[in-house]
N, CA, C and O atoms as a Tinker XYZ file with bonds, in Angstrom:
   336  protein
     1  N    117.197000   98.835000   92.010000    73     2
     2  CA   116.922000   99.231000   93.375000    64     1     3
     3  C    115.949000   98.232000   93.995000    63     2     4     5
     4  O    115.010000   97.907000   93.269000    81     3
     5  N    116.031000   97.521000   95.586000    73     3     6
     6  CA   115.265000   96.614000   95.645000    64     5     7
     7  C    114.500000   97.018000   96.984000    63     6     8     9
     8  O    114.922000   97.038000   98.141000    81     7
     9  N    113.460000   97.278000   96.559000    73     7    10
    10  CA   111.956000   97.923000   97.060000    64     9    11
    11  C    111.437000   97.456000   98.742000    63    10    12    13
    12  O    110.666000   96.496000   98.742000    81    11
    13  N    111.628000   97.773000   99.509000    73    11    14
    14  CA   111.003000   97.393000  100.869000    64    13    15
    15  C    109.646000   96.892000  101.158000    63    14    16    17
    16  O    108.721000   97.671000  100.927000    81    15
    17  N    109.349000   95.621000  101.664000    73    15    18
    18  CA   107.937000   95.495000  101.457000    64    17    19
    19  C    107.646000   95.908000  102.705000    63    18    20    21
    20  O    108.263000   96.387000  103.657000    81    19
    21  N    106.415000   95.558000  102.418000    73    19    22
    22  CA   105.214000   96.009000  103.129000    64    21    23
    23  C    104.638000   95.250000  104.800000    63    22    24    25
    24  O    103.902000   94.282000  104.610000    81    23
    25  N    104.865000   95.547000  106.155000    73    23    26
    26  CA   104.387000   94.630000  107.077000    64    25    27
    27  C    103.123000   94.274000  107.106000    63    26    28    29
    28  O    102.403000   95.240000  106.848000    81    27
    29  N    102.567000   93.345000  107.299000    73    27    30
    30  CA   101.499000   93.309000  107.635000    64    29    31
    31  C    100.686000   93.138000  108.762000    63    30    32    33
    32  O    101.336000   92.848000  109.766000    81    31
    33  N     99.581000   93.215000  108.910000    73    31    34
    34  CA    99.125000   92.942000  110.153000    64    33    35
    35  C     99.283000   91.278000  110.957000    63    34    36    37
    36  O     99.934000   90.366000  110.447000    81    35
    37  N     98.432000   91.148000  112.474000    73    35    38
    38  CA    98.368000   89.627000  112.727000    64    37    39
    39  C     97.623000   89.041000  112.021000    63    38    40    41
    40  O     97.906000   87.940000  111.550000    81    39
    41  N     96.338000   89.754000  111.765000    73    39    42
    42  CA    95.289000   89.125000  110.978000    64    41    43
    43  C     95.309000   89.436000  109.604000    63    42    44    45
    44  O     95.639000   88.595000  108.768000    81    43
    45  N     95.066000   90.282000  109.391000    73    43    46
    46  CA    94.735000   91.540000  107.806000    64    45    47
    47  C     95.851000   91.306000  107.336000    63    46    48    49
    48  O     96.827000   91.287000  108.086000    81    47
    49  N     95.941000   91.127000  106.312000    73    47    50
    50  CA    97.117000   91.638000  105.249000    64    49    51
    51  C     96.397000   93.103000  104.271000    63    50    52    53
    52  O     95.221000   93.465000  104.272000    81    51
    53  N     97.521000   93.692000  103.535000    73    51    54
    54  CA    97.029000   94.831000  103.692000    64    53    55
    55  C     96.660000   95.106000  102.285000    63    54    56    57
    56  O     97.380000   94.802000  101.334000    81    55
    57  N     95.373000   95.763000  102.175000    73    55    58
    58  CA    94.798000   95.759000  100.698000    64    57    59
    59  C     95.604000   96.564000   99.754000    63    58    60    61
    60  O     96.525000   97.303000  100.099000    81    59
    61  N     95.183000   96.366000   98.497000    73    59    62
    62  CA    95.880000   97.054000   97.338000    64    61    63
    63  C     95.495000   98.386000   97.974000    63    62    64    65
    64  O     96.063000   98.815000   98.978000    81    63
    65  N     94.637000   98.935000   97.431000    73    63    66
    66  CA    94.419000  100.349000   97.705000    64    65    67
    67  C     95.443000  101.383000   98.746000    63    66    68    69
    68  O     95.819000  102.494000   98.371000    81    67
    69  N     95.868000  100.672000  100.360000    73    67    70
    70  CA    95.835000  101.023000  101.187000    64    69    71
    71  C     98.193000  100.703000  100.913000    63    70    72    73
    72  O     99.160000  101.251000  101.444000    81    71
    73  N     98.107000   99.973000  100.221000    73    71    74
    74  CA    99.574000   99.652000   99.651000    64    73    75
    75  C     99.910000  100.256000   99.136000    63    74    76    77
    76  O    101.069000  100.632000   99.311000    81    75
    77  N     98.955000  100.875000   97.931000    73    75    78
    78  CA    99.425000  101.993000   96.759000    64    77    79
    79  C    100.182000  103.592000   97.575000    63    78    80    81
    80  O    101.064000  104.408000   97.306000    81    79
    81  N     99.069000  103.313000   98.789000    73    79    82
    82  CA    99.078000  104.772000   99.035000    64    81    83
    83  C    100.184000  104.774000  100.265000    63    82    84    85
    84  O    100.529000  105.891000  100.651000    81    83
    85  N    100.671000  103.816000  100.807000    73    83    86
    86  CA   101.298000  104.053000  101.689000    64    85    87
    87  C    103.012000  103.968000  101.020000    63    86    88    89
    88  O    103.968000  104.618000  101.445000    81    87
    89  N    103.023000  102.944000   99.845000    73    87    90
    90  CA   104.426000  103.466000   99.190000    64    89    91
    91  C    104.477000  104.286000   98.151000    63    90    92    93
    92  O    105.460000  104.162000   97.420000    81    91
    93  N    103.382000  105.399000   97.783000    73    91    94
    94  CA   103.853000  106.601000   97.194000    64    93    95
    95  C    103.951000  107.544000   98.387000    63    94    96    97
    96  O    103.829000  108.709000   98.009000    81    95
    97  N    104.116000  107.439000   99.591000    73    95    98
    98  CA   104.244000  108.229000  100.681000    64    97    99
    99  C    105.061000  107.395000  101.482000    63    98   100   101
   100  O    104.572000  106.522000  102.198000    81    99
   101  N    106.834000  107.710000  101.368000    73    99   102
   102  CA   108.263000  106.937000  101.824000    64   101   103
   103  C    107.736000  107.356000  103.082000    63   102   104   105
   104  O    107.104000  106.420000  103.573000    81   103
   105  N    107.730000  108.492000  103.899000    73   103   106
   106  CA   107.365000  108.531000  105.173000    64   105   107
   107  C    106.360000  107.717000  106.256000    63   106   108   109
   108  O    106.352000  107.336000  107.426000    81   107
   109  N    105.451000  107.717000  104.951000    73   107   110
   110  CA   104.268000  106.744000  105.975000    64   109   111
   111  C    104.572000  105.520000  106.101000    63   110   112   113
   112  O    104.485000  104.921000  107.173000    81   111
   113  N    105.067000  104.873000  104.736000    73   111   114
   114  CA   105.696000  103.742000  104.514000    64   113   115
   115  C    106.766000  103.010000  105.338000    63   114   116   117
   116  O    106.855000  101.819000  105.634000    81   115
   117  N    107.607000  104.131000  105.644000    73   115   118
   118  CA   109.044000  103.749000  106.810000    64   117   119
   119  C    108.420000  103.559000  107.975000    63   118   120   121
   120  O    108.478000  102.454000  108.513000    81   119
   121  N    107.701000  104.645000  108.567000    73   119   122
   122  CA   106.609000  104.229000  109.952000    64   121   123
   123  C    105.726000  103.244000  110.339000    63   122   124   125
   124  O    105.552000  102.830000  111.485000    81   123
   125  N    104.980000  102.762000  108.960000    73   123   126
   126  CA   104.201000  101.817000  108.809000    64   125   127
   127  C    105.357000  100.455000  109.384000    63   126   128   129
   128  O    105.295000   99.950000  110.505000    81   127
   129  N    105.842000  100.268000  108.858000    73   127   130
   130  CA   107.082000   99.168000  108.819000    64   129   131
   131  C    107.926000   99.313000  109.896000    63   130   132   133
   132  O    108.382000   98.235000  110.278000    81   131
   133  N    108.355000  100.451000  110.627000    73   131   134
   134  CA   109.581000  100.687000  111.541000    64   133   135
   135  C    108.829000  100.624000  113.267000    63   134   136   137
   136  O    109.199000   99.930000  114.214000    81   135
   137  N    107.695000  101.605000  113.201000    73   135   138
   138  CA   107.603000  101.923000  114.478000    64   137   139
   139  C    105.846000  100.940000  114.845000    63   138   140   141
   140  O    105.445000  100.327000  115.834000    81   139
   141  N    105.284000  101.211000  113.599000    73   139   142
   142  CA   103.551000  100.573000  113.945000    64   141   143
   143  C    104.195000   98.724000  114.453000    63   142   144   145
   144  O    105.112000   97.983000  114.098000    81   143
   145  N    103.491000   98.696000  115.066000    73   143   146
   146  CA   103.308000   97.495000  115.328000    64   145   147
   147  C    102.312000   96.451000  115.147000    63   146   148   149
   148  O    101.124000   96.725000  115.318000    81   147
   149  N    102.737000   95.104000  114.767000    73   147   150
   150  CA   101.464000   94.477000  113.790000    64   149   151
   151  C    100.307000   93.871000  114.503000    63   150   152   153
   152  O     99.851000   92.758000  114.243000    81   151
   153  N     99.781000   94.830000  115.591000    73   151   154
   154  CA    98.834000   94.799000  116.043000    64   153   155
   155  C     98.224000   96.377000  115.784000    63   154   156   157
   156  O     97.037000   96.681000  115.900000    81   155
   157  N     98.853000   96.900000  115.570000    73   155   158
   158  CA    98.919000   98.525000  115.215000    64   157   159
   159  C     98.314000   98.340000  113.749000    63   158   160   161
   160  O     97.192000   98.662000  113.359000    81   159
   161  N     99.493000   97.657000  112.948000    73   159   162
   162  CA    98.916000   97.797000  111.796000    64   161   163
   163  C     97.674000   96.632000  111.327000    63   162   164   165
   164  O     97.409000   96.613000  110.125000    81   163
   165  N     96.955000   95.724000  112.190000    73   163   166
   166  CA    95.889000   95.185000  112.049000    64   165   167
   167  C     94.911000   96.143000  112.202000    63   166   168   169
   168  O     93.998000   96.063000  111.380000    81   167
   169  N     94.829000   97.138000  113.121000    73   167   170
   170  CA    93.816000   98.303000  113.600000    64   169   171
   171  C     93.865000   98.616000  112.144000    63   170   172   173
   172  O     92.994000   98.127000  111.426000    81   171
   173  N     94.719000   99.322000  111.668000    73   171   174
   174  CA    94.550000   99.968000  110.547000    64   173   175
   175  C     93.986000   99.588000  109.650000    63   174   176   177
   176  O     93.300000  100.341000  108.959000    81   175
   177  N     94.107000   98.445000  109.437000    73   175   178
   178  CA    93.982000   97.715000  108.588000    64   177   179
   179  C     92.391000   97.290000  108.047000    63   178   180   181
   180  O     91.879000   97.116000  106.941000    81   179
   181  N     91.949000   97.231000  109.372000    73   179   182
   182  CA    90.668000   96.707000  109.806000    64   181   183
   183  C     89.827000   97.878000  109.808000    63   182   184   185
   184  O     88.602000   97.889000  109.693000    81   183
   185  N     90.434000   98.651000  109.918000    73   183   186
   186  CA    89.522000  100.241000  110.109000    64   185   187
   187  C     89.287000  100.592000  108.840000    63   186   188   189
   188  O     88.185000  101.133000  108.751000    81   187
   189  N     89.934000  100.503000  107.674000    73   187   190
   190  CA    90.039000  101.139000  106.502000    64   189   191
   191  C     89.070000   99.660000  105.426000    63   190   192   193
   192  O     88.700000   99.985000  104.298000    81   191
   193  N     88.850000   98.573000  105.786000    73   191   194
   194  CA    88.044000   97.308000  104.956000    64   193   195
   195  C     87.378000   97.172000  105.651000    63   194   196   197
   196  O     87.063000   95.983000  105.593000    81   195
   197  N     86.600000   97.875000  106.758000    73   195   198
   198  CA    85.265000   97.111000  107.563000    64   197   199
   199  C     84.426000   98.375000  107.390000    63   198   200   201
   200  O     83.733000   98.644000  108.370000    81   199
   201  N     84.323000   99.404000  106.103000    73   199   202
   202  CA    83.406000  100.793000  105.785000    64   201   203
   203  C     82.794000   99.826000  104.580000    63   202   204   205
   204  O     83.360000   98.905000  103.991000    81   203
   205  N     81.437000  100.347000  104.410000    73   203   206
   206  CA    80.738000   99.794000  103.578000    64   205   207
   207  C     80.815000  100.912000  102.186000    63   206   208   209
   208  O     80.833000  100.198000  101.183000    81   207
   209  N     80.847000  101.883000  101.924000    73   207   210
   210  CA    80.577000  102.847000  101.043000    64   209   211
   211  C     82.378000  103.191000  101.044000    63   210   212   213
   212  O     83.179000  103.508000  101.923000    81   211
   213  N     82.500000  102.847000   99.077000    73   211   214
   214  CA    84.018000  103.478000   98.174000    64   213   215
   215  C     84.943000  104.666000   98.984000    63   214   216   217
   216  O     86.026000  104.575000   99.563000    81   215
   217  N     83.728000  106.192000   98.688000    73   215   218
   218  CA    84.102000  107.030000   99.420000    64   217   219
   219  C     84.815000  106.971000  100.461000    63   218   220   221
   220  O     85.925000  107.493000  100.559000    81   219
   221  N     83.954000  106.002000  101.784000    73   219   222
   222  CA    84.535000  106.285000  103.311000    64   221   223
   223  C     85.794000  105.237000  103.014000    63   222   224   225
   224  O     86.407000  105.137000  104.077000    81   223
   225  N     86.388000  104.460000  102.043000    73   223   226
   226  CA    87.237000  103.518000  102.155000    64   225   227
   227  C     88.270000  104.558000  101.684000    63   226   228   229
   228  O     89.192000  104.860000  102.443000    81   227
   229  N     88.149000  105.168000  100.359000    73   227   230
   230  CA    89.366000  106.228000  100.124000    64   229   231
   231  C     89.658000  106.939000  101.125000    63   230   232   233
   232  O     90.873000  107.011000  101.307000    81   231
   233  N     88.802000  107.700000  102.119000    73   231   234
   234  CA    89.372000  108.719000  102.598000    64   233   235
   235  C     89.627000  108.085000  103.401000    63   234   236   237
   236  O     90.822000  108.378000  103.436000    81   235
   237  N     89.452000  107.034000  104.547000    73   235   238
   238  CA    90.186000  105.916000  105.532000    64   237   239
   239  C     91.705000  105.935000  105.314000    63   238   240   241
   240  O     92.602000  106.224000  106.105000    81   239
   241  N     91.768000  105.433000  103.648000    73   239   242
   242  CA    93.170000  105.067000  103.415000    64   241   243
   243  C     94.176000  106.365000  103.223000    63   242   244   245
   244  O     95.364000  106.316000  103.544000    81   243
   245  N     93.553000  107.510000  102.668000    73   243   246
   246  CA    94.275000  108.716000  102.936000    64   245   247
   247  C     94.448000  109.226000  104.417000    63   246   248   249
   248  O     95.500000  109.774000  104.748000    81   247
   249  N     93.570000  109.072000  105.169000    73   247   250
   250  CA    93.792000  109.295000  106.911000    64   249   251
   251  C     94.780000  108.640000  107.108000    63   250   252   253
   252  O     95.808000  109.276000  107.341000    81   251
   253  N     94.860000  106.944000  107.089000    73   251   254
   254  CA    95.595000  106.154000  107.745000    64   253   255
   255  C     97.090000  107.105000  107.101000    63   254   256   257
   256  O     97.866000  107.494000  107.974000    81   255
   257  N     97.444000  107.447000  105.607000    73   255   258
   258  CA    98.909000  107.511000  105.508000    64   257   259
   259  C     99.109000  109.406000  106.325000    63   258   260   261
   260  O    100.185000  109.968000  106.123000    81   259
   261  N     98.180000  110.042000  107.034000    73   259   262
   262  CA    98.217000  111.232000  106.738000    64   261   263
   263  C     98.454000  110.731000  108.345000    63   262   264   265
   264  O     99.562000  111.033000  108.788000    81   263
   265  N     97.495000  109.958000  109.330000    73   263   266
   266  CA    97.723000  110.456000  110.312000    64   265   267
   267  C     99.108000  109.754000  110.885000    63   266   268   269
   268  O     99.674000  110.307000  111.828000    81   267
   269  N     99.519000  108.842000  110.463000    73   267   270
   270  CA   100.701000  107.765000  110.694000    64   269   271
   271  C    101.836000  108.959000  110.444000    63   270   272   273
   272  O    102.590000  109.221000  111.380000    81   271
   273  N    101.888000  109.258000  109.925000    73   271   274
   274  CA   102.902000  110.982000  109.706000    64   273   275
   275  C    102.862000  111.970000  110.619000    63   274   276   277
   276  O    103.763000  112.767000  110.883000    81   275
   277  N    101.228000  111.852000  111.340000    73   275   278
   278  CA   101.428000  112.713000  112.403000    64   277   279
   279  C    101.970000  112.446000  113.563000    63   278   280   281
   280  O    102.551000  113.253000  114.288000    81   279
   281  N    101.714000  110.829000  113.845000    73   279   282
   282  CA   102.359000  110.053000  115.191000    64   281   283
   283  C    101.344000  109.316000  115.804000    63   282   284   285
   284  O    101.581000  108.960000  116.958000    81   283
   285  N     99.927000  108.897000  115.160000    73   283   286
   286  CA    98.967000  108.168000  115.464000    64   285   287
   287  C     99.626000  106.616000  115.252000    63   286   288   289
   288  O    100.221000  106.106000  114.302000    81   287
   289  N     99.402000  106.325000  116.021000    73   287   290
   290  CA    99.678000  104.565000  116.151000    64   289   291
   291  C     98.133000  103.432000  115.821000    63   290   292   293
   292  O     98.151000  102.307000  115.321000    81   291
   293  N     97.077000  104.125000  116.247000    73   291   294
   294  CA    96.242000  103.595000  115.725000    64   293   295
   295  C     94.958000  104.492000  115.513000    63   294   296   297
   296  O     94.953000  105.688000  115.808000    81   295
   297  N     93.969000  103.891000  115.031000    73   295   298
   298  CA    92.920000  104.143000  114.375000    64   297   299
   299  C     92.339000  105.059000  115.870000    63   298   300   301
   300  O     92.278000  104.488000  116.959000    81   299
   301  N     91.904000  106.691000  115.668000    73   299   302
   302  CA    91.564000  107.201000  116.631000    64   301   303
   303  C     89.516000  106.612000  117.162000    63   302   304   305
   304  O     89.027000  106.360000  116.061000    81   303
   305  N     88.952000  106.487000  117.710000    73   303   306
   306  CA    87.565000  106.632000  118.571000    64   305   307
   307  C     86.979000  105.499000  117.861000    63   306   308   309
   308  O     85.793000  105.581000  117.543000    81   307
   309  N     87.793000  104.228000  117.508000    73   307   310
   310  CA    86.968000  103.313000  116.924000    64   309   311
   311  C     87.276000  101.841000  118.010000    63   310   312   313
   312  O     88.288000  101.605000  118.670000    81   311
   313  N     85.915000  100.962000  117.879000    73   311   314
   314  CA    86.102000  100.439000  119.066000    64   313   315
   315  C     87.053000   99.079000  118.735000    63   314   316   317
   316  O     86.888000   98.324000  119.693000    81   315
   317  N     87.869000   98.537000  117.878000    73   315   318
   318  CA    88.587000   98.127000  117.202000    64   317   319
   319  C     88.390000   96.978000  116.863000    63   318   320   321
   320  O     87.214000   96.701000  117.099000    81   319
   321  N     89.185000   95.747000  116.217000    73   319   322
   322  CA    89.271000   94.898000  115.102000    64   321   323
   323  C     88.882000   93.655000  116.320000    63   322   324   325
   324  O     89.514000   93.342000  117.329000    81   323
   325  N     87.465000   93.060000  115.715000    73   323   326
   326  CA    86.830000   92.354000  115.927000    64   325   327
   327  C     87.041000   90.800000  115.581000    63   326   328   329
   328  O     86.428000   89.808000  115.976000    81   327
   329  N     88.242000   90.956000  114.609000    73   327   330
   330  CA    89.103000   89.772000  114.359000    64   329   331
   331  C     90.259000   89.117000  115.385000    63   330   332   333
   332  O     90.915000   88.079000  115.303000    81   331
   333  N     90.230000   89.857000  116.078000    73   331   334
   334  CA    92.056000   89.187000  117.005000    64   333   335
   335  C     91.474000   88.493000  117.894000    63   334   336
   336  O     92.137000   87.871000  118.724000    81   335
């Protein structure tokens, strides 16, 4: 079976952590790739590697696949990626 990768952002490419979790979750994964857009998925991207403390990085990366399922396109009340 040959595995769909992963889009990435303009800037960010997208960390292990935040990879693991988005292809054990086909849904978030298809959205991530189909509808986000890779300015979409730079937000994300950037939102979930610019927390200083483990904790706030896990639960980032569980938000990002939880809210991308809900129909969030990007990172909600953050003032965004300081890279583009």
């Amino acid at each position: 079976m040959t595995q769909k990768g992963i889009a990435q952002g303009t800037v960010h490419t997208v960390p292990a952590d935040l990879k693991k979790a988005l292809t054990a979750a086909s849904k978030s994964l298809a959205l991530w790739n189909d509808t986000i857009t890779p300015l979409g998925r730079n937000e994300w991207i950037c939102w979930t590697t610019s927390v200083k403390k483990a904790e706030t990085r896990a639960d980032h990366v569980e938000r990002v696949v939880r809210q991308i399922q809900e129909g969030k396109r990007r990172p909600c009340c953050w003032a965004g990626c300081p890279h583009r």
